[in-house]
N, C-alpha and C positions, 0 to 999 in steps of 0.2 A: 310599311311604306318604303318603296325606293329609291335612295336623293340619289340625284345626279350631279354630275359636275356642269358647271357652267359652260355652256355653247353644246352638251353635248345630247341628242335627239333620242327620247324613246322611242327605242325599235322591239315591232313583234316579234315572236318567237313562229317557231313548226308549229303545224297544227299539232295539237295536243295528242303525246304519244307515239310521234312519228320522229324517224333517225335514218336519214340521208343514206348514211352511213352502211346503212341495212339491207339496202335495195339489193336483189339480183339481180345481176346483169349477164343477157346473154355474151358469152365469151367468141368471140370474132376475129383475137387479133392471132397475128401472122409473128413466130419467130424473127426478130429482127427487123421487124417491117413497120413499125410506128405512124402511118400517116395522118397526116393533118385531115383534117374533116370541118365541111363546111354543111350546114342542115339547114336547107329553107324550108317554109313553112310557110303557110298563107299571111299570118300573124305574129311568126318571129324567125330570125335566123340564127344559128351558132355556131358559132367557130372555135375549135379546138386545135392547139397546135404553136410550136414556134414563129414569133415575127421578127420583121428588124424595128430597131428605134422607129417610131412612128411620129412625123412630123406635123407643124402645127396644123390645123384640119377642123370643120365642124362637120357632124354627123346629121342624117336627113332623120336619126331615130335617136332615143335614146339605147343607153349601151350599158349594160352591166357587165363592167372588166373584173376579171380574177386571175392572180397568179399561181397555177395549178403547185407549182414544187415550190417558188420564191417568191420575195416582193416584187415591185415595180416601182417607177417614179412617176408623179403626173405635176405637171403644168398648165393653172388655167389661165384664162387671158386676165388681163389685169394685175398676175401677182407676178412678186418676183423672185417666190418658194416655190422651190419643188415640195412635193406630200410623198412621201414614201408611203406603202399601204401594200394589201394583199387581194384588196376588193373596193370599188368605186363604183359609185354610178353616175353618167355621165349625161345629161337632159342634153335633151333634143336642141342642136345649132350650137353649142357650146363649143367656143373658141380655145384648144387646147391642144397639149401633146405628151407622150407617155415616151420614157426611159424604159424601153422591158428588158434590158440589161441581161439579155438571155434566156430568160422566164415564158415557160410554156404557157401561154395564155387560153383561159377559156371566156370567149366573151359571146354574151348575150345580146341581141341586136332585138330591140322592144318596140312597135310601134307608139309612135307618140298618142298617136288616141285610142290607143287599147288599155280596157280594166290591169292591164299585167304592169305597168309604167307605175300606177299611182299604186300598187299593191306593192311593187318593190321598193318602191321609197319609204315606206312604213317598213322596211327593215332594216333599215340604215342607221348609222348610230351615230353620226359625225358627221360638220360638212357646215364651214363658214361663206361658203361663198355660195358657189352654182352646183359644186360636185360634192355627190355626198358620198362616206366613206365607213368600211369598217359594215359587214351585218352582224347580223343582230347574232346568227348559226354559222362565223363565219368556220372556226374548226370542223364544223360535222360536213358544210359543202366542199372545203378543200378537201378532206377523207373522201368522200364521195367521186369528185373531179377526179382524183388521183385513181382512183380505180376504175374510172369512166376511160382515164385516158390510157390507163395499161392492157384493159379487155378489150376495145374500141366494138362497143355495140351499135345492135341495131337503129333505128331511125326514131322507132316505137321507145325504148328503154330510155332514147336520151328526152323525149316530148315527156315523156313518164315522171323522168327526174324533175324537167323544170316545172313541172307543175304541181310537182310534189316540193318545189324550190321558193314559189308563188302562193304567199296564201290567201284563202279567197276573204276578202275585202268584208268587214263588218258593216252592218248597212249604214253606219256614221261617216263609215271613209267611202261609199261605192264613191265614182267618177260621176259627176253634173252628165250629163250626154251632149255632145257637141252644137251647136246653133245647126239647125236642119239644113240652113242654106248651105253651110261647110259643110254637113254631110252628102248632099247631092250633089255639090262640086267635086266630092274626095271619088263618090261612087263613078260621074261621070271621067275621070281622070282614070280609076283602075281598070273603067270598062275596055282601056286603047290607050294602052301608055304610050304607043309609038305617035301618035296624032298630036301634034301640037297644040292645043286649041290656044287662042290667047288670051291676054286676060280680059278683052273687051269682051269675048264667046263665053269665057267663063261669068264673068259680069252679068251679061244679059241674061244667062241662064238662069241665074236665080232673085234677077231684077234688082241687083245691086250695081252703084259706080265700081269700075275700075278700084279708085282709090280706098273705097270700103273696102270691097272684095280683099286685099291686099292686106289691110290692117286686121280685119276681121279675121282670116285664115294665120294670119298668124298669133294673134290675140288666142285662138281656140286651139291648136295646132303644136302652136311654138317653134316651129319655121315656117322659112316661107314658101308659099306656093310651090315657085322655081325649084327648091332644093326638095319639099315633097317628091314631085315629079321626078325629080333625078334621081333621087333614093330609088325607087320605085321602079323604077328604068333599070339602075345596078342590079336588083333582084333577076329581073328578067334575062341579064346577059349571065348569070352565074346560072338560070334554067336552061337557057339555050346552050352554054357551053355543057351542060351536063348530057344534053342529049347527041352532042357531037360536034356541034359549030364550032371554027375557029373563033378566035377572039373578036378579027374584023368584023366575019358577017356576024358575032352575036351580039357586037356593037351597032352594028347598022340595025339591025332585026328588031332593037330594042330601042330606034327614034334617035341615035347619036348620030350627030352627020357625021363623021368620022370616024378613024380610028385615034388621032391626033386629038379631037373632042374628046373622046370616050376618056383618055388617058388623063389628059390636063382635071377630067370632072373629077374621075375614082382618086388621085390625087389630094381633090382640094375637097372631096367627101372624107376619106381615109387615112389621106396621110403618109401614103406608101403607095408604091409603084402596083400596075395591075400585075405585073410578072411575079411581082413578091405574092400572088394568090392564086395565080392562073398558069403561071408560066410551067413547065415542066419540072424544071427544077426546087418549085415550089413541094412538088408531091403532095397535092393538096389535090383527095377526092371531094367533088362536092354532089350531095344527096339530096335531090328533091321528094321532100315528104308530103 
């Protein structure tokens, strides 16, 4: 038997016989040429790469942050400690902000209602409040990171790692499936992220109040509607700028009235300026997979 300390979470391990560690990876990177990389994904996004301080913010997903060479600091809402750490996970709407003190970070951008959210939290070892900290493998994925971030591979090789990162959920932990009405609110939102619907169209669609609608979606969810949609919106301007758009029309393309919107949102999503991911001087390619 293995005691634990007080507050502190059994987390799972690798699948049985697997080491991060190990993986081949296609070799890509360029003499001297390090760039940040950004990977969307129908289902996750990831970002590899230096940031600045990142200021207070809640996220439209949950995030699994790692600090590839060093620690970081995090701040959640309510406390009045910083947590030093190397690895956090960070639930969906969670009012927070991260010291990365320099620290190349790789963070994983989880949809809230996908199997991958409630499988990573079963690797978690720590975590008094909202954020939990510390995995379970966390030496074998910094080894891993570190050479993810020195070869800088393909699209395939980093989707490879995190699901070799994800283990798949025993049938005691699968995820409940979301109330059907939230899922055919979620479906009709991704069919036209640009189209506003409100929440009275969303309402009547699945024959709920407004006010249900509202509590409901977030009760299954764990944001709210408005910030779903905006998450979801940011995905679409980081495809659109991939395929050539400036910043304005991939804000506009992607339902922000603005570029002035667009900024004040990725801001109060993020936590950091759009320039600090898009801008040029970012040097941040991003890869749609």
């Amino acid at each position: 038997m293995t005691v634990r300390a007080a507050g502190i979470r059994p987390g799972r391990q690798l699948q049985p016989g697997l080491r991060l560690s190990a993986i081949r990876l296609p070799f890509h990177h360029q003499r001297g040429k390090t760039l940040s990389k950004l990977y969307v994904w129908q289902n996750r996004g990831f970002f590899m790469g230096p940031l600045p301080d990142i200021s207070e913010h809640r996220l439209g997903s949950a995030a699994l942050c790692v600090g590839i060479d060093k620690s970081f600091r995090v701040l959640e809402s309510e406390s009045n400690a910083w947590r030093e750490c190397r690895s956090t996970l960070i639930p969906p709407g969670c009012l927070h902000e991260i010291q990365v003190g320099g620290a190349i970070m790789a963070i994983l951008f989880i949809e809230p209602e996908s199997p991958d959210y409630a499988a990573i939290q079963n690797t978690m070892l720590d975590g008094e409040w909202q954020c939990l900290y510390g995995l379970a493998h966390e030496a074998e994925v910094l080894a891993a990171l570190r050479e993810v971030w020195a070869s800088q591979p393909d699209a395939a090789a980093i989707h490879d790692l995190i699901d070799r990162l994800i283990p798949p959920p025993t049938p005691e932990e699968r995820q409940r499936p979301l109330d059907h009405r939230i899922q055919r609110v979620i479906r009709l939102m991704k069919e036209d992220l640009t189209h506003s619907y409100s929440m009275t169209d969303l309402a009547e669609y699945v024959n709920l109040s407004p006010t249900r609608l509202v509590h409901l979606f977030k009760e299954e969810v764990g944001v709210p509607i408005r910030r779903f949609r905006q998450w979801h919106r940011m995905r679409v301007v980081a495809a659109l700028i991939a395929k050539g758009d400036t910043l304005t029309d991939a804000a506009l393309g992607a339902g922000f009235a603005d570029s002035s919107h667009f900024s004040r949102a990725f801001r109060n999503m993020f936590g950091i300026t759009p320039s600090s991911v898009f801008g040029r001087a970012a040097n941040v390619r991003i890869v749609i997979a």
